[in-house]
C-alpha positions as CSV (number, residue, x, y, z in Angstrom):
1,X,0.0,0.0,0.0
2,X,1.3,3.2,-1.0
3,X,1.9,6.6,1.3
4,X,-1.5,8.1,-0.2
5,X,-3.4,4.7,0.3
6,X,-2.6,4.7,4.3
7,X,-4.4,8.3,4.5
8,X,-7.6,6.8,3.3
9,X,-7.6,3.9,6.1
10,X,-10.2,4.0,8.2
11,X,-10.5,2.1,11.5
12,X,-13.8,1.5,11.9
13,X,-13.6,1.4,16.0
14,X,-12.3,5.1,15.4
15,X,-13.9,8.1,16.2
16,X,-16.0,10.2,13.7
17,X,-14.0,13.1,14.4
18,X,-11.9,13.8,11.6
19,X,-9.5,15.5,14.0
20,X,-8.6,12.2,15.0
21,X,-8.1,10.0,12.0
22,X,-5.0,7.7,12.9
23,X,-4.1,4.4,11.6
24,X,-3.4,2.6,15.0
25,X,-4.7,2.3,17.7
26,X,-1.5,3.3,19.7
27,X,-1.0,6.4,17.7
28,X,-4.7,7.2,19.0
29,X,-4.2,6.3,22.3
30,X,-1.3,8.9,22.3
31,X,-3.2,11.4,20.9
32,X,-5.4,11.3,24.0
33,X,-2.8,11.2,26.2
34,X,-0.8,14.1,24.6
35,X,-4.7,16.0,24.3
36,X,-5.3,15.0,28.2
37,X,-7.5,16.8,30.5
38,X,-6.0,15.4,33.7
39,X,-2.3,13.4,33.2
40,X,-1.5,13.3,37.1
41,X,-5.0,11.9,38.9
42,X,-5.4,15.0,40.8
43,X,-9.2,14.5,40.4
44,X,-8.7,11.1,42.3
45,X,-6.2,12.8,44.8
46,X,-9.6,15.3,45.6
47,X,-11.8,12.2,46.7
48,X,-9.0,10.2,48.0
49,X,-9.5,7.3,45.7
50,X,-8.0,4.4,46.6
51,X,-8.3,0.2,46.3
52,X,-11.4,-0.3,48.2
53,X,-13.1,1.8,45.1
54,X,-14.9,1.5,41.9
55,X,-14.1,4.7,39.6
56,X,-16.8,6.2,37.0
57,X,-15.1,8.6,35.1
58,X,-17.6,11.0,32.7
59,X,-16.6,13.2,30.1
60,X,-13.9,14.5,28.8
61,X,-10.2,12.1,27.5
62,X,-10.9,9.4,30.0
63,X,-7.7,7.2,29.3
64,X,-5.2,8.7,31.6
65,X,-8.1,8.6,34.9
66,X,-8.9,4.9,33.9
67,X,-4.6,4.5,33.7
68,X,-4.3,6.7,36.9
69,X,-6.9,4.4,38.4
70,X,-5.3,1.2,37.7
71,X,-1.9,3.1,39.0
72,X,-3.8,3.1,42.3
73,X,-4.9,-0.4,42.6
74,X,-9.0,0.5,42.5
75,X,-11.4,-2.3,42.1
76,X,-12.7,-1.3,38.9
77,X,-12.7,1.8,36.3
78,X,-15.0,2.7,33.8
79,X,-15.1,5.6,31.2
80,X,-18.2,6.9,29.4
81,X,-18.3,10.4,27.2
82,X,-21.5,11.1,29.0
83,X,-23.5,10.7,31.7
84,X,-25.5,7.9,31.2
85,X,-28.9,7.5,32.3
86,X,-28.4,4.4,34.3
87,X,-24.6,4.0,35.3
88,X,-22.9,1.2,37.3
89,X,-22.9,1.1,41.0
90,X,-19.4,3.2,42.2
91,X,-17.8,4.9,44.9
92,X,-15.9,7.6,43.4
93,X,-17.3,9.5,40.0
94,X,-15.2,12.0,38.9
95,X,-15.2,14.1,35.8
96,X,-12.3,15.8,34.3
97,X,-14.0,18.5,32.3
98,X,-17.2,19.9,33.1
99,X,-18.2,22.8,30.1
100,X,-20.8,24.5,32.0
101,X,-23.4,24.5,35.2
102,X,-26.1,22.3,33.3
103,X,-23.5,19.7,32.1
104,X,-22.4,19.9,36.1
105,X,-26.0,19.2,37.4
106,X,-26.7,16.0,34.9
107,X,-23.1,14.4,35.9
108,X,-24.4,15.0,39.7
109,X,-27.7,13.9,39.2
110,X,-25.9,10.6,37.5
111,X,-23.2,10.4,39.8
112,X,-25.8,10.0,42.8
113,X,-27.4,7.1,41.0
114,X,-24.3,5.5,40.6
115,X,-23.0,6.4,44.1
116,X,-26.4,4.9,45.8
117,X,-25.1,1.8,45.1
118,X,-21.7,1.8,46.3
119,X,-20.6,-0.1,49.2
120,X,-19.4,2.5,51.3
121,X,-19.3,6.6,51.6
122,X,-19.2,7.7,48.0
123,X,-17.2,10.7,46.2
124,X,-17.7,13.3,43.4
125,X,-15.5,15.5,41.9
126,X,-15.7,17.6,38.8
127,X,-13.3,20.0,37.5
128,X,-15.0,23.2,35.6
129,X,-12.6,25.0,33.5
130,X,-13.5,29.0,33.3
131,X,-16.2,28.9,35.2
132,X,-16.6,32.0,37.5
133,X,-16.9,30.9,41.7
134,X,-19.7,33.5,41.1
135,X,-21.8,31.2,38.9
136,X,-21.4,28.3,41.2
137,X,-23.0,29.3,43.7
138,X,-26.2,27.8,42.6
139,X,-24.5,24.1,41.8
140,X,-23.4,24.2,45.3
141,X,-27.1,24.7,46.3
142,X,-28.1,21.9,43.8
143,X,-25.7,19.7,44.9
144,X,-26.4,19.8,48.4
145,X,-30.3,19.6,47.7
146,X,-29.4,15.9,45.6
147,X,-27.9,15.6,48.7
148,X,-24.4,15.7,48.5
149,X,-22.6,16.9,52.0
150,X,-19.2,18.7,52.6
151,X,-19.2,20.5,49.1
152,X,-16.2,22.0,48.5
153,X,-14.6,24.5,45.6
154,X,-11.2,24.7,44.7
155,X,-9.4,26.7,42.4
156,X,-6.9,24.7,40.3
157,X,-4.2,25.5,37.2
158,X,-5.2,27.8,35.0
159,X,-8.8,29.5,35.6
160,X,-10.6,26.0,36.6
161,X,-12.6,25.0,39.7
162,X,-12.8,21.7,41.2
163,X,-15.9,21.2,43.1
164,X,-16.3,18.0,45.5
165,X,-19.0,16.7,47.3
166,X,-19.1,13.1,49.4
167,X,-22.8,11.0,49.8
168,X,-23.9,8.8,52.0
169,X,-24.6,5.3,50.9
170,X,-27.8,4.2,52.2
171,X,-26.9,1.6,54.7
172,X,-28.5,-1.6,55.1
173,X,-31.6,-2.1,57.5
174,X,-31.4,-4.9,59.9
């Protein structure tokens, strides 16, 4: 196959973005890495993550959470683009970037399903790049209201937020 032949290969597990027409599958995995969101699991770091947890990452390049998961020995990892309407049961939902205050509230909403079913004290944290502390003040009112306790909001690199919340898990009756 000639060097103008290999431009016209199509994977056809690729994405449709044109942006991100590679021929392998490393050389795609690299472009996410090198396009990363998060490379250091400082989302994780927020909610204390560790091997006792199952990790729902939403949105954004998940590959280097999922990696910095496995890094930290948690039970499981999973990574969706969106929030889904009926996730798996986790402990720690975290999503790497957040474009605005109605994306925030349906990745909370989600995350509480997913965290109801956890096994022990679940974790959210969500990083929201540009948005004003100004604006926020409403999510935090939301958040608590889905009822999310010990909200917090950080500012991080660059103009971002990270905003962090911890829910109960409904224990057991006996």
């Amino acid at each position: 196959m000639n060097q103008a032949g290999k431009a016209d290969v199509v994977d056809e597990h690729s994405w449709p973005d044109t942006t991100v027409t590679l021929l392998s599958r490393p050389a795609r995995l690299h472009h996410i890495m090198r396009h990363s969101s998060e490379d250091d699991g400082g989302l994780l770091d927020e909610v204390g993550a560790s091997a006792e947890d199952r990790v729902l990452i939403v949105g954004g390049t998940t590959a280097d959470l999922l990696c910095a998961s496995v890094r930290r020995g948690c039970r499981s990892a999973i990574g969706v683009a969106k929030a889904p309407a009926h996730p798996e049961a986790a402990e720690v939902v975290v999503a790497p970037r957040v474009c605005s205050l109605e994306q925030a509230e349906e990745i909370a909403f989600c995350a509480r399903k997913a965290l109801l079913h956890g096994s022990h004290e679940g974790r959210l944290a969500m990083r929201l790049p540009g948005a004003g502390e100004a604006r926020l003040g409403g999510l935090v009112a939301r958040l608590k209201a889905l009822g999310y306790v010990r909200v917090r909001l950080r500012h991080a690199r660059g103009d971002a937020l990270v905003v962090t919340g911890r829910f109960a898990a409904l224990l057991p009756s006996v």
